[in-house]
C-alpha positions as CSV (number, residue, x, y, z in Angstrom):
1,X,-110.0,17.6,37.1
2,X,-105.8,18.5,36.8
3,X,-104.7,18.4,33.9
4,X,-100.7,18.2,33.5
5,X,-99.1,20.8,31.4
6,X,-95.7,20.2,29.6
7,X,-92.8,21.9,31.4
8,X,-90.8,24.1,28.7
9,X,-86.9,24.0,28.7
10,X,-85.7,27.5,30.3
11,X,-82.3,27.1,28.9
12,X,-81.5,29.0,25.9
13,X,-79.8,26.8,23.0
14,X,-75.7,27.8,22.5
15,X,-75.2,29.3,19.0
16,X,-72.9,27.2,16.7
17,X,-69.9,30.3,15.1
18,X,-68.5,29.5,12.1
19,X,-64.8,29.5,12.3
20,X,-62.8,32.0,10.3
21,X,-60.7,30.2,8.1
22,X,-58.5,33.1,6.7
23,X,-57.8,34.5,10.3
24,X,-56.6,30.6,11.5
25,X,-54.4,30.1,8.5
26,X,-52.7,33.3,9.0
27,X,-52.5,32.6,12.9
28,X,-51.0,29.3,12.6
29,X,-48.5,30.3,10.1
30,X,-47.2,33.2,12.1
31,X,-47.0,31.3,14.5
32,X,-45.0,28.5,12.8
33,X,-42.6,31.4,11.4
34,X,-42.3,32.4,15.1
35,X,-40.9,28.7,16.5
36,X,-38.8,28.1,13.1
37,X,-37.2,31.9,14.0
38,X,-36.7,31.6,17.4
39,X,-34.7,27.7,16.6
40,X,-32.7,29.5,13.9
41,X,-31.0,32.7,15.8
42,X,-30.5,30.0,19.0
43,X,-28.6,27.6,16.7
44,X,-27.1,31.0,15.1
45,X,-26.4,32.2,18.1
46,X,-24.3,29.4,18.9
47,X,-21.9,29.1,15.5
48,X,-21.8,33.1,15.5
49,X,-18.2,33.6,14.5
50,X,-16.3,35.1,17.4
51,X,-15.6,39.3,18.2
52,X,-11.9,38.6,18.1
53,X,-11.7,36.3,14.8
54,X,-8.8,37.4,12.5
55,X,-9.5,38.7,8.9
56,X,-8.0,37.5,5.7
57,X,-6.2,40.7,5.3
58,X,-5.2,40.7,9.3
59,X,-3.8,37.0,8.7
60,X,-1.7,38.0,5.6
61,X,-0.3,41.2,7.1
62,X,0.8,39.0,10.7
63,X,2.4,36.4,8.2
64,X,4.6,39.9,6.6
65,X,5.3,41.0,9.8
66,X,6.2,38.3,11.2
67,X,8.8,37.2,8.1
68,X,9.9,40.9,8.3
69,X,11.2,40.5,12.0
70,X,13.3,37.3,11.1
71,X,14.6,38.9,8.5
72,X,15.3,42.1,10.2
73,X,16.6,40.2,13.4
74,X,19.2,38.4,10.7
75,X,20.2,41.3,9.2
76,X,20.8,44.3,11.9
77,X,21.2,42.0,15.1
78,X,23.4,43.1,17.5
79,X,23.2,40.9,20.5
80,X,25.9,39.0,20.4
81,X,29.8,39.2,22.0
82,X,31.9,41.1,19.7
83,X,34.9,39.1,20.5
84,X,33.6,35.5,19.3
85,X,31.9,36.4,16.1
86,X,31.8,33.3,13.8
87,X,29.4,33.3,10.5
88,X,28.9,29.7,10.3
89,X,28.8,26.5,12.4
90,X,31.8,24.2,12.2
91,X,29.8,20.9,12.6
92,X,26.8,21.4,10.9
93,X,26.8,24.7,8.7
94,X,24.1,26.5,10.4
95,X,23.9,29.9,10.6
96,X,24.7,31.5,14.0
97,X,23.3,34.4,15.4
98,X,25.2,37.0,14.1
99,X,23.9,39.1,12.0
100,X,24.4,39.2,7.8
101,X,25.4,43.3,8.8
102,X,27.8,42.7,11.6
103,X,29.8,40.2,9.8
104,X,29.9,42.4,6.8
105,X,31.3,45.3,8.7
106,X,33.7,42.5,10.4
107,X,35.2,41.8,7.2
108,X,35.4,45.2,6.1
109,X,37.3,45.8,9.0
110,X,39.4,43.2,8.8
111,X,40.2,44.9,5.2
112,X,40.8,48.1,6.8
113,X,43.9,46.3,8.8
114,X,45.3,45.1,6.0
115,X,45.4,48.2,3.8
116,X,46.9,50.3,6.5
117,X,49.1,47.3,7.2
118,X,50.1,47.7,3.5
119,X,50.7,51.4,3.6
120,X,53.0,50.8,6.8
121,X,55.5,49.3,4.8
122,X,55.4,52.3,2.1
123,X,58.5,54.5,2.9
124,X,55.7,57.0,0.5
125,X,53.1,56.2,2.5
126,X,51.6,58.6,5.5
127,X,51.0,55.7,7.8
128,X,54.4,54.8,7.0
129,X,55.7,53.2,10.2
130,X,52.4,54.7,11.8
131,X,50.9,52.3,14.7
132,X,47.1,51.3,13.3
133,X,45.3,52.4,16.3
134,X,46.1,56.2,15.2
135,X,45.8,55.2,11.4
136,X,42.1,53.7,11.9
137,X,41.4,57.4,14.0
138,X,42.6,59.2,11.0
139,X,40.4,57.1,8.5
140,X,37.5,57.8,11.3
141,X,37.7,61.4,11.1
142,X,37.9,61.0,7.7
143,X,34.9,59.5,7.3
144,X,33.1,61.9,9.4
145,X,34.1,64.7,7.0
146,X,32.5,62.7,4.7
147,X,29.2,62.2,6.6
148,X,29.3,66.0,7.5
149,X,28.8,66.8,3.9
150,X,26.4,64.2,3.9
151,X,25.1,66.4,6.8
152,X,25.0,69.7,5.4
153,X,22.8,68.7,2.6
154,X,26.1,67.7,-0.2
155,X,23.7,65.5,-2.9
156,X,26.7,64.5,-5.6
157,X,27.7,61.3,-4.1
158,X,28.1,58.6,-6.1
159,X,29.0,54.7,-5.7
160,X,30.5,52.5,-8.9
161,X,32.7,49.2,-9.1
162,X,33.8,47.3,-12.2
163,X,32.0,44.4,-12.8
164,X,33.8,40.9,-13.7
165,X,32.7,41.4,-17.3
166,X,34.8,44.8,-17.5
167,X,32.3,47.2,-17.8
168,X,32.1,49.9,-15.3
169,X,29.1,51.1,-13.4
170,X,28.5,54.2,-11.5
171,X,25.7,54.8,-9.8
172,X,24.3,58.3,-8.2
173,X,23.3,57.8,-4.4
174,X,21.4,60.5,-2.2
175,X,22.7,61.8,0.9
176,X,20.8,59.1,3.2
177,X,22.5,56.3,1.0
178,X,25.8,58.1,1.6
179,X,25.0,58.4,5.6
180,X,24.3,54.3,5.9
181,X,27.7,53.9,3.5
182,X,29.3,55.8,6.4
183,X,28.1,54.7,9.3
184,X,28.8,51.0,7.6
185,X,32.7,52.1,7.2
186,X,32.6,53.5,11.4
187,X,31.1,50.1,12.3
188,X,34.2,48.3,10.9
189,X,36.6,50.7,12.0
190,X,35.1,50.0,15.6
191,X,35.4,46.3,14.6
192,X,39.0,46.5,13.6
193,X,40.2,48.3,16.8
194,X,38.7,46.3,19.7
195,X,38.0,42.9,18.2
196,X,40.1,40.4,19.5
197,X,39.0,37.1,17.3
198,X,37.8,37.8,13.5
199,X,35.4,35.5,12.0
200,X,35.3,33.9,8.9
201,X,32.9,35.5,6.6
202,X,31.7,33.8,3.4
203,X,29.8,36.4,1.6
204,X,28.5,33.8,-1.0
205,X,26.9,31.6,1.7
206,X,25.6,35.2,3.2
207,X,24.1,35.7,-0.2
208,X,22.5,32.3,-0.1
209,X,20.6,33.3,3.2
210,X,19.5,36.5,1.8
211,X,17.7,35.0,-0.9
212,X,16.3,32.2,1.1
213,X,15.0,34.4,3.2
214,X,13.9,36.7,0.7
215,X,12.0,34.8,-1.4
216,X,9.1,33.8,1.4
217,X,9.0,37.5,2.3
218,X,8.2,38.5,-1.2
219,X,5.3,36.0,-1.5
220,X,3.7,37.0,1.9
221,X,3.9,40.7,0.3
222,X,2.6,39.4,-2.5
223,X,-0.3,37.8,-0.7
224,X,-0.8,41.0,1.2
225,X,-1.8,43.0,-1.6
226,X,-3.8,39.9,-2.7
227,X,-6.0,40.5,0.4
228,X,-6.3,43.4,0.2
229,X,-7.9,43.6,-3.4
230,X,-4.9,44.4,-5.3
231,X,-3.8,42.9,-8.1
232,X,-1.6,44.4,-10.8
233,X,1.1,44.9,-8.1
234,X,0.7,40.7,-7.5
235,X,1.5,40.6,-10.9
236,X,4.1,42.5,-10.8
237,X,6.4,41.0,-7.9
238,X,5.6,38.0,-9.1
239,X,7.4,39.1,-12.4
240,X,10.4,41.0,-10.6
241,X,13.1,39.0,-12.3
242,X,11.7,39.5,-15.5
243,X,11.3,43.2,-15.1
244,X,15.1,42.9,-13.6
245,X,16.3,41.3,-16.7
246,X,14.6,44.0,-19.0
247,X,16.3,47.2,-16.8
248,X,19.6,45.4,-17.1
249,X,19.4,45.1,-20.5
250,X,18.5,48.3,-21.7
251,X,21.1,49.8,-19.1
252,X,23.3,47.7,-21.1
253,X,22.2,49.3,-24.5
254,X,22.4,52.8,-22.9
255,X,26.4,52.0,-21.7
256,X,27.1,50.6,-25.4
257,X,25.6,54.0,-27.2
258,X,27.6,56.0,-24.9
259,X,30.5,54.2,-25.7
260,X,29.7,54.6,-29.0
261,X,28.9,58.5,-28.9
262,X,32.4,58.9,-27.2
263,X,34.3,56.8,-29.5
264,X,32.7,58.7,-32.5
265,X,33.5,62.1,-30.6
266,X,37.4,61.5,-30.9
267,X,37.5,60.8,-34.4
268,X,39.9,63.4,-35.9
269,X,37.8,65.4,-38.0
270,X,39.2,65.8,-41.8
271,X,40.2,69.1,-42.8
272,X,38.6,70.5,-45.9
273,X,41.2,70.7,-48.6
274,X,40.6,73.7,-51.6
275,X,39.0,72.6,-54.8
276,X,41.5,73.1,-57.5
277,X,40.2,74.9,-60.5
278,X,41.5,72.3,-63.3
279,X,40.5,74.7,-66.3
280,X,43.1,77.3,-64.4
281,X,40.5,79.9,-63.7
């Protein structure tokens, strides 16, 4: 008789493998790392600041250069017409183009006229009865003597005025200070033979300007050397009219003891009289 016998299974059983706790922590957190790094550099990417931003230091030197230039421009312009130089506006007061230079050199020459003027009346006089044209040649040529020694290396020029107080002060100038005097005195000799209209020059409105327009380029200097790391100097040109005040005075104190020495120097000295003997030995 059959008797059935019991099929067996032929597959094979899968083999449960424990998981590796350690290796999926440090998988997953690479992996987060990974996402937030790659999110940051695209959003860094995007606010990156720009190849042709400006420094701090770059910013504060434009702002001194471009100060400098007005205040260069105002001061040694010369495109203008020489024949209609006028300082100031008639309707508003505002400065014209000319420059503070020109118009200094205009009045100069305008003073030039009016000395030889005076010295064409004077029967004593060289220029006496002497057309100006040849006069103002003369003082050309004699102020090219003077910038020939300036030439030729002559470093004992000196510059001095009387101030309203009385006292008198003299000042020793090199030879480049000498060489801009010069050239100053041929600009207004130019000025006094070919121009036609002179303008009215107010040198205390002129002095107005150059402080005004001083004052803002000594505070972008100022923040210059700020920028750049400096800061003693900051201190110092912020204190310029302090340190102005304390060179004036002891300039003052340095006039008043030579005074003094000079004074004491022109004492008559007493003569020494013989000791008489009263005992008569």
């Amino acid at each position: 008789m059959f008797t059935p016998t019991p099929v067996r299974n032929t597959k094979q059983t899968r083999k449960r493998t424990k998981v590796n706790v350690t290796l999926w922590t440090v998988c997953s957190t690479v992996g987060a790392l990974s996402v937030i790094g790659s999110v940051a550099l695209m959003v860094g990417w995007k606010q990156q600041i720009p190849r042709n931003s400006v420094s701090q230091v770059q910013q504060a030197k434009a702002q001194v250069s471009q100060i400098r230039e007005v205040y260069l421009e105002k001061l040694s312009r010369t495109d203008y017409n020489m024949d209609h130089l006028s300082s100031y506006s008639s309707v508003e007061g505002a400065p014209t183009l000319t420059g503070w230079r020109q118009l200094a050199a205009a009045l100069w020459g305008q003073q030039l006229r009016g000395e030889i003027s005076r010295m064409q009346a004077d029967e004593n006089s060289g220029f006496y009865r002497l057309h100006y044209m040849p006069a103002l040649e003369i003082v050309k040529f004699n102020s090219l003597d003077v910038l020939l020694e300036a030439a030729s290396g002559n470093n004992t020029f000196y510059w001095g005025y009387r101030r309203t107080d009385g006292m008198k002060v003299e000042e020793k100038i090199p030879s480049g200070a000498a060489a801009v005097l010069i050239l100053g005195k041929l600009e207004a000799i130019d000025y006094a033979q070919n121009l036609e209209s002179q303008p009215s020059v107010d040198l205390n409105q002129m002095f107005i300007q150059i402080r005004n327009a001083q004052e803002p380029y000594s505070l972008a200097q100022a923040q210059l050397l700020r920028a750049r790391g400096y800061l003693d100097p900051v201190e110092q040109m912020a204190q310029v009219a302090d340190i102005r005040e304390r060179i004036k005075q002891r300039e003052e104190q340095r006039q008043i003891y030579l005074q003094q020495t000079k004074k004491n120097q022109n004492k008559p000295v007493p003569s020494k009289q013989p000791v008489v003997n009263k005992s008569g030995e």
